[in-house]
N, C-alpha and C positions, 0 to 999 in steps of 0.2 A: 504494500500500500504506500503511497506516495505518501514522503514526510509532510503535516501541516507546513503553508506558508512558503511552499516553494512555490509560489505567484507568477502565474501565467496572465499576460493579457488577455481581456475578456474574449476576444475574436478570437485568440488561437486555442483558449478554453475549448470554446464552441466548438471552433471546427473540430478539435480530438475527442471531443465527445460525440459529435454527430457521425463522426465518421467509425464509430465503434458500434452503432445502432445495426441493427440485423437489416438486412433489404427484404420485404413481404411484401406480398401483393396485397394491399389494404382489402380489405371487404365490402362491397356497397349493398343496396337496398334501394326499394322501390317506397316511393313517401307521395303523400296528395301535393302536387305542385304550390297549392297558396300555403303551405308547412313548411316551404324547403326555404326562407331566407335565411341568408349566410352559410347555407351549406352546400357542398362542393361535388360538381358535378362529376357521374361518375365514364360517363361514356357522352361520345359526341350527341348533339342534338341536329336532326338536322330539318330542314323546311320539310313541310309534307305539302303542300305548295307554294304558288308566290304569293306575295304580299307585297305591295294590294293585288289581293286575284281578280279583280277588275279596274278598267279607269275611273279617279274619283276627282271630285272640285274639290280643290282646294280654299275656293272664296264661295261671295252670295252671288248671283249672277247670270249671265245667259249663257251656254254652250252654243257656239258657232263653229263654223267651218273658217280657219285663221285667214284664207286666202281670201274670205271678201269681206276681211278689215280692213285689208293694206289699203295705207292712203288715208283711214278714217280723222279725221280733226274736229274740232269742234266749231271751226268756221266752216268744214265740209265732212257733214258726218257719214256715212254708210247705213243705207237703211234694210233692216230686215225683218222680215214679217216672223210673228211669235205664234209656233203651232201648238203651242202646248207646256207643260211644265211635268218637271221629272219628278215624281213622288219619291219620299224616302223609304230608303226600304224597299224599295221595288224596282225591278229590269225594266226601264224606259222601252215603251212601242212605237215611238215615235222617230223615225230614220230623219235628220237632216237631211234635205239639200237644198241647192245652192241659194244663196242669201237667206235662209230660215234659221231661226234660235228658237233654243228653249229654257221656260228660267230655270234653273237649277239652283239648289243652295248646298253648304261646305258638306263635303260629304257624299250627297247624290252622285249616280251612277251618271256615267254621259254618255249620251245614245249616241246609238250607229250612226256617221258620218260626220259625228264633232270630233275637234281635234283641238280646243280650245276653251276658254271662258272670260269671256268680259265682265270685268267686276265694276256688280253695280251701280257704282262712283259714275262711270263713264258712259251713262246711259241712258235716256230720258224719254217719255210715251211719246211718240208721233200721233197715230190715230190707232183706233182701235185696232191691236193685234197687229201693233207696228212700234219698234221703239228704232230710236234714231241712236247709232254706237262711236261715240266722240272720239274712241282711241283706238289704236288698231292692235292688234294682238298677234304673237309670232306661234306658229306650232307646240302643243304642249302646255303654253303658258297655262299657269294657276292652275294646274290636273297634276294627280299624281300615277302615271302610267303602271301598268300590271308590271309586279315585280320589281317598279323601281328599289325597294327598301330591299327584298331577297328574293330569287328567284327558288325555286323548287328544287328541293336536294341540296340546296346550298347549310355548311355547318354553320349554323348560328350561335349558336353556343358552346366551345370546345371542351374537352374533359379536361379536367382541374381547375377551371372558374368555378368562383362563388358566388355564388346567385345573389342579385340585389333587384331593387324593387324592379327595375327596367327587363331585369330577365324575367322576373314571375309576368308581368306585364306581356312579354313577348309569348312566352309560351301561351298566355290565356288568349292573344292572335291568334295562335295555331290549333284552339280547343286540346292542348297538352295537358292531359288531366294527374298524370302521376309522372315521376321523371325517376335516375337511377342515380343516387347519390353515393359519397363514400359514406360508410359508418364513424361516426365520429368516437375517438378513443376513450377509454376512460381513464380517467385520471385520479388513484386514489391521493387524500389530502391525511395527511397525519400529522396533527401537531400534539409535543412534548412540553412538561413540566409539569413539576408538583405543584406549582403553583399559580396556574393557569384552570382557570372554572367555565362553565358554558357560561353564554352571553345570558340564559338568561337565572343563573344564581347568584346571590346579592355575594358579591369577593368580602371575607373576611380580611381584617388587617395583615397585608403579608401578598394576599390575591390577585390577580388579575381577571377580569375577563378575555374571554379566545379572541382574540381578531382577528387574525393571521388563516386560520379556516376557513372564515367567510372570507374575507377579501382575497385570497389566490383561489376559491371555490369561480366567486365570480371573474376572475381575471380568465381563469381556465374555458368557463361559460361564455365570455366574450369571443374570447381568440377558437369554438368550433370544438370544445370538447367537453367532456363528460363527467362533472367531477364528483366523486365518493368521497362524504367524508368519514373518517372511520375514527371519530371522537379524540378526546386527550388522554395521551398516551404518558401512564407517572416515569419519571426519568429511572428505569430499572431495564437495564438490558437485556432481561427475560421476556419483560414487558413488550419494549419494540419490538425482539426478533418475532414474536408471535404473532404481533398486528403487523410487521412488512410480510410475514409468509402469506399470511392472510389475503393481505391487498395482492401481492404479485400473482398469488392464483387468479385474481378475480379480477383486474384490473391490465391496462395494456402499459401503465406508466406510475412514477411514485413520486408522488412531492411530500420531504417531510421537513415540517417549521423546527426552527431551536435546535441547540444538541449539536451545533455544526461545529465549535470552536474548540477550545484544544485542552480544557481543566478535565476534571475528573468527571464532573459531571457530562458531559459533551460525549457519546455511545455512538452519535449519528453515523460517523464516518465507520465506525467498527462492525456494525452492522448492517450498512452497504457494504462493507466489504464480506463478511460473513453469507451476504443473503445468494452470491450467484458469482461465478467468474464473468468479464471480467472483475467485478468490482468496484471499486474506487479508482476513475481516471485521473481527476482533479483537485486539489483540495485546496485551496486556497486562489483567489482570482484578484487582478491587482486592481482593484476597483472599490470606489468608495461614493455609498454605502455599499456593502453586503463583498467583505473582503474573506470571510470563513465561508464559502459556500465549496459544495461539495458538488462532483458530477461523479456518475456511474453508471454502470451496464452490471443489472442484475440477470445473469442467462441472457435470455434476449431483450429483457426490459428494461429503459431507461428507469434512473433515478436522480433528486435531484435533492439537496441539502440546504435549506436554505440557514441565511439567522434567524434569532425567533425576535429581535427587535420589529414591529410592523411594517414599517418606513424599507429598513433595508429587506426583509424577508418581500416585501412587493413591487422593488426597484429591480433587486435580482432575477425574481421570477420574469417582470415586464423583459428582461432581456434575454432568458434564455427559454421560459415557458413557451413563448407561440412558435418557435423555431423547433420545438420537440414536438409540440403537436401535428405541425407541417410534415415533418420530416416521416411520423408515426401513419399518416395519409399519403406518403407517398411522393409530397412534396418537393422537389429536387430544389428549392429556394425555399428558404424564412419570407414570411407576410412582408409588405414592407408596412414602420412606420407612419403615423401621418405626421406632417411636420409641418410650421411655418416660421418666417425668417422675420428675424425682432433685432432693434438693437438692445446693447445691454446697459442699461442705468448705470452700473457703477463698475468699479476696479473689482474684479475678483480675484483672490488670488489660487494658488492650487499645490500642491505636490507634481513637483517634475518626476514623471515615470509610472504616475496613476493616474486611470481614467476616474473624474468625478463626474457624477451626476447630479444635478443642483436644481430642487425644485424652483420653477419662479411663476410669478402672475404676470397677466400681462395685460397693456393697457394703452389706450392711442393717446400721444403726445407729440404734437407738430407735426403731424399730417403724416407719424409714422406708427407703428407698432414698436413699443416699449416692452424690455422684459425686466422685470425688479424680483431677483435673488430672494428668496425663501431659506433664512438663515438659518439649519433644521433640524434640530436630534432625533435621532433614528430610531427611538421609542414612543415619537409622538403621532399618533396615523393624522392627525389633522393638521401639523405641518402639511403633510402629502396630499389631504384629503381639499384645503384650502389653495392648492396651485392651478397653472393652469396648461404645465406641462412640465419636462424637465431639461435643462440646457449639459450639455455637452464640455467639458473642458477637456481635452485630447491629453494623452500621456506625456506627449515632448513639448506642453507647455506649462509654464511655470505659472499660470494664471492670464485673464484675458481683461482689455482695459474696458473703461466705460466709451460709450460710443461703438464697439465691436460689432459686424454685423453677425448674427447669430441662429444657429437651427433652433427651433422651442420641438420638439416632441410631444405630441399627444400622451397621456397615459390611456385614451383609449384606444381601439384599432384604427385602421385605417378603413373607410366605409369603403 
């Protein structure tokens, strides 16, 4: 087992951890389509026709034939008798020809021998079942032709996208009533200490309540997985190994809070290393918060160690949790972040050769995006819970000035 505190940067963590995961062919399942946001497709989708399967307006207006527009003005407008109006909802019977229109409005079908639509704007009663058309209109205009969006057989949706409101939208185009997703993993959550109570029994002097359960439950829930929790586990090594045999049987993956550091009381790494070859990859990551974290490969399942401080135990997880779930799907890339660019309010400074990560809020100040430093100990969750993402100080700098321009990262995913 690797000594505590031989500290690898967080990326190359990563990669030796990822790259020690088993290759599986993830498992999918068939789910009702309005069920499937954020969850990730498992096979191609492809048109079962085009779309639009017929030509439609795009405005309110008349359907004409564009070649006896040309020329039209509003000092010399083009006249065409109106035979008729396209109901909605229904295949027009009424064929154009030559100088006749029909109204149509956004949507309607356009009948045999238009090729066009003059919007409203540009139009005005002549005499009965006559409108005079002030603008002239080129082939096409304001219609949206069969198939322009997809034609038939075409992949609209590839395998490993995760469906967002525009895909469920698409697919309910196509009457796609069930789709073929990947299974999402499970991920059991075990958090440690004697002195750690459920959220909801009153902590005696000495106590805490769990947080760390719920918040990487939900972090695991965001980023497309599954999470078990398998309660507080008292710091006795008999104890864990029982509730990790547990989870590994029943679960595809292990996150377990607290226990990761290096005193007497700290089991974590001892029993990732106990529970499955490889074991313990990682123990130590040069980054701050969450510098005692632990990575391994129990048999074939990942496992991960965080600190039981809340701040660091959900800064860690944010940077290695959604890259295990990916990876555990199949994934040959981590999610990306969502991010946007602030400057920074003030001097920060930093440890040269550690990544920090540094809560801040943010806030428009002379026409730009402000970021202001969330100054934080890592046992406070409402430090982290009061930001509005977290800023970046890079290993080989010693700190970064005010005015800097700056990444802010989301602590949620990316939509």
């Amino acid at each position: 087992m690797p000594e505590f505190l031989q500290l690898l940067p967080p990326q190359e963590a990563l990669a030796r951890w990822l790259s020690a995961f088993p290759h599986r062919q993830p498992s999918s399942e068939n789910i009702e389509s309005i069920h499937s946001l954020g969850r990730i497709i498992a096979a191609h989708i492809t048109a079962p026709h085009p779309l639009p399967a017929f030509p439609r307006s795009t405005v309110d207006g008349y359907a004409v034939r564009a070649a006896d527009s040309y020329g039209a003005s509003e000092s010399l407008p083009a006249y065409f008798t109106v035979i008729g109006e396209v109901l909605m909802g229904c295949q027009p019977e009424i064929p154009l020809g030559p100088a006749q229109a029909a109204l149509i409005h956004t949507g309607g079908m356009l009948p045999e021998g238009a090729d066009a639509v003059v919007m409203v704007e540009y139009t005005q009663a002549a005499r009965e079942n006559e409108i005079e058309v002030t603008r002239a209109v080129a082939p096409l205009e304001n219609i949206l032709r069969v198939g322009e969006d997809v034609d038939a057989g075409q992949v609209v949706i590839p395998a490993g996208r995760r469906l967002r409101p525009a895909e469920i939208g698409g697919l309910m185009a196509f009457g796609i009533q069930t789709v073929p997703v990947l299974c999402q993993p499970r991920i059991a959550v075990l958090s440690t200490g004697d002195e750690v109570v459920p959220p909801a029994v009153e902590p005696c002097p000495g106590q805490v309540r769990d947080i760390n359960s719920y918040s990487l439950s939900a972090l695991i829930e965001e980023w497309g997985a599954v999470p078990v929790r398998y309660g507080i586990i008292p710091d006795r090594a008999e104890a864990l190994k029982s509730a990790v045999a547990a989870a590994l049987a029943d679960c595809d993956a292990l996150v377990i809070t607290a226990g990761s550091s290096a005193s007497s009381r700290d089991i974590t790494a001892q029993v990732i290393q106990q529970a499955g070859a490889p074991g313990v990859l990682v123990h130590g990551v040069n980054v701050r918060p969450g510098k005692p974290t632990i990575l391994g490969v129990c048999g074939e399942k990942p496992a991960i160690g965080l600190p039981g401080n809340p701040v660091s135990a959900l800064v860690i997880a944010w940077l290695f949790v959604p890259a295990m779930i990916a990876a555990l799907q199949g994934m040959a890339q981590a999610p990306q972040k969502d991010h946007v660019t602030a400057r920074l309010s003030i001097n920060v400074a930093s440890l040269a050769g550690r990544e920090d990560w540094i809560p801040v809020t943010l806030h428009q100040a002379a026409g730009s995006l402000l970021a202001e430093p969330v100054f934080f100990k890592s046992n406070l969750i409402f430090n982290l819970a009061g930001a509005d993402g977290l800023m970046l100080i890079p290993a080989d700098a010693n700190g970064l000035a005010a005015g800097e321009r700056i990444q802010v990262y989301r602590l949620s995913r990316a939509p």
